[in-house]
C-alpha positions in Angstrom: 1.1 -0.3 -16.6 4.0 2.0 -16.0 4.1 6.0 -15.8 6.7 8.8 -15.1 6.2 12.4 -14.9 7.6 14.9 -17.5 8.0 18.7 -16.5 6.8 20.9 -19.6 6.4 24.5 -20.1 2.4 24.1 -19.5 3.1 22.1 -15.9 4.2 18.6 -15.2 2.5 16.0 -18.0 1.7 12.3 -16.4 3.1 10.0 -18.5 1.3 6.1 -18.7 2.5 3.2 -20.6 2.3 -0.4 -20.8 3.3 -3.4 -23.0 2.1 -2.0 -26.0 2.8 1.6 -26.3 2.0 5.0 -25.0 -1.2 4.5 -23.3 -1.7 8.2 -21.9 -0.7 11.6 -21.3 -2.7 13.7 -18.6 -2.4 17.3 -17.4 -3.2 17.9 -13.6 -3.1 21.7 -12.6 -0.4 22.2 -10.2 -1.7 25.3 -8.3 -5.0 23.6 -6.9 -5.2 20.0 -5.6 -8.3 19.0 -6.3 -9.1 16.9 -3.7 -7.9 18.0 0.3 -6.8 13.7 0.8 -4.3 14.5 -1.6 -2.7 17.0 0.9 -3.6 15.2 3.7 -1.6 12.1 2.9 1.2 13.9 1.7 1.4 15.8 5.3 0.9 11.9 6.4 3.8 10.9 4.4 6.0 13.7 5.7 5.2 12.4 9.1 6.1 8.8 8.8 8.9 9.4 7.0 10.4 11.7 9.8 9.7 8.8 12.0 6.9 10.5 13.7 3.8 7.9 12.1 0.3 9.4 12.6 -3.0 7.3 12.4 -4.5 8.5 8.9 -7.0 11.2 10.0 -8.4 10.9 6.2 -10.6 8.9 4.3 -9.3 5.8 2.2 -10.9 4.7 -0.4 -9.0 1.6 -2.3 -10.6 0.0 -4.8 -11.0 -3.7 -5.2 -13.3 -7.0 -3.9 -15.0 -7.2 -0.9 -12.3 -9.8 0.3 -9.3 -7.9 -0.4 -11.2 -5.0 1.1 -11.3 -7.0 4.7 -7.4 -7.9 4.1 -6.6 -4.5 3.7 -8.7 -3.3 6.7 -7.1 -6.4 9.0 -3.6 -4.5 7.4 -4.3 -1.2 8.9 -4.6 -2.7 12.6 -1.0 -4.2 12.4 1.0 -1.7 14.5 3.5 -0.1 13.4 7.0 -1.4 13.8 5.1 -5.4 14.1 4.4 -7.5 11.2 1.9 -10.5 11.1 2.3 -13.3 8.5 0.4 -14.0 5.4 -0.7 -17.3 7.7 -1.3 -14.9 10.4 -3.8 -13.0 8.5 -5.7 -15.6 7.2 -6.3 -17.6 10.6 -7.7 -14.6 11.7 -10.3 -13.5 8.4 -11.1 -17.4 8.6 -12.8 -16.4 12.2 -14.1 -13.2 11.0 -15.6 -14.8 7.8 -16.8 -17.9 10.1 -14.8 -20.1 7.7 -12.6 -23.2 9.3 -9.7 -22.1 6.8 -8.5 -19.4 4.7 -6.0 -20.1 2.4 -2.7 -18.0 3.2 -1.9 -17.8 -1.3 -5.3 -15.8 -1.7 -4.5 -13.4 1.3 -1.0 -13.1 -0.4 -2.9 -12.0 -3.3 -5.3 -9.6 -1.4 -1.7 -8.3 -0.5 -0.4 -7.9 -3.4 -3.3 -5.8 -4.9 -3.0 -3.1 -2.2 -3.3 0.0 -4.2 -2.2 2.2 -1.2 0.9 0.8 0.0 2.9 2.2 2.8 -0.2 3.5 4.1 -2.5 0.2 4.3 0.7 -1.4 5.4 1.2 -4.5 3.3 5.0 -3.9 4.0 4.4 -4.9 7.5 3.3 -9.0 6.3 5.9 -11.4 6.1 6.7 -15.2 5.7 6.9 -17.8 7.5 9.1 -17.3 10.2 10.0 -13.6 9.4 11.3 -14.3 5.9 10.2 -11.3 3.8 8.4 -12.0 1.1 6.6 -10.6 -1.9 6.2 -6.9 -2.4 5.2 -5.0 -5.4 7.8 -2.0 -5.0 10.4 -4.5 -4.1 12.1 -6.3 -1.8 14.7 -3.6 -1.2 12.1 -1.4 -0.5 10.1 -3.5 2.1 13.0 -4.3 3.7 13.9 -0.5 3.8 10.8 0.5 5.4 10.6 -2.6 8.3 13.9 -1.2 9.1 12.7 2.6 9.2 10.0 1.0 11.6 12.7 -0.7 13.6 11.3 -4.1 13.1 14.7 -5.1 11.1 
């Protein structure tokens, strides 16, 4: 699935897509947001990206399983400018899950399906010894923000 946004005389159109075609067009009223997160995390945004990161005063709400749920919730205690490893990560939800192991490939997964990146920071999980690995926006763009976070 892919979008873009299109500005048109009636306000800006969402455009969706995938493999097969057009799969949407939806209108979203500019002048009201429906939702006060929306604003919030965009204030949030502004902040991090000025370098002055806030803890999210907000409700999340991702969607997914109940196990990529505790991944992202072990995600939001990384601090900011540290990073843990995808071994890391699952050492520690093999203790919290009373397992003896976790595989590190299904935690990678968990990862992966972050829907809110940047702020569940799946930017901040790395490879083994440092090596950065995997990330949906790309590479360029993890590495972009570890450096904004002065971990790089």
């Amino acid at each position: 699935m892919d979008y873009c946004e299109y500005a048109s005389p009636v306000g800006t159109l969402y455009l969706t897509a995938d493999e097969g075609g057009l799969t949407g067009i939806w209108m979203h009223p500019e002048e009201t947001e429906a939702f006060p997160v929306l604003s919030q995390a965009k204030v949030w945004l502004d902040s991090y990206f000025s370098g002055n990161p806030q803890q999210p005063d907000f409700p999340l709400n991702p969607h997914g399983t109940a196990f990529q749920k505790q991944v992202w919730d072990m995600l939001l205690t990384i601090p900011y400018g540290q990073v843990r490893t995808y071994g890391d990560i699952a050492r520690e939800m093999a203790v919290r899950t009373g397992k003896q192991k976790m595989s590190a490939q299904a935690v990678g997964q968990a990862v992966g399906a972050n829907p809110i990146s940047i702020l569940i920071p799946c930017h901040r999980v790395v490879g083994t010894n440092g090596k950065l690995t995997g990330y949906a926006g790309g590479l360029d763009k993890k590495e972009w923000l570890l450096r904004h976070e002065g971990w790089l």
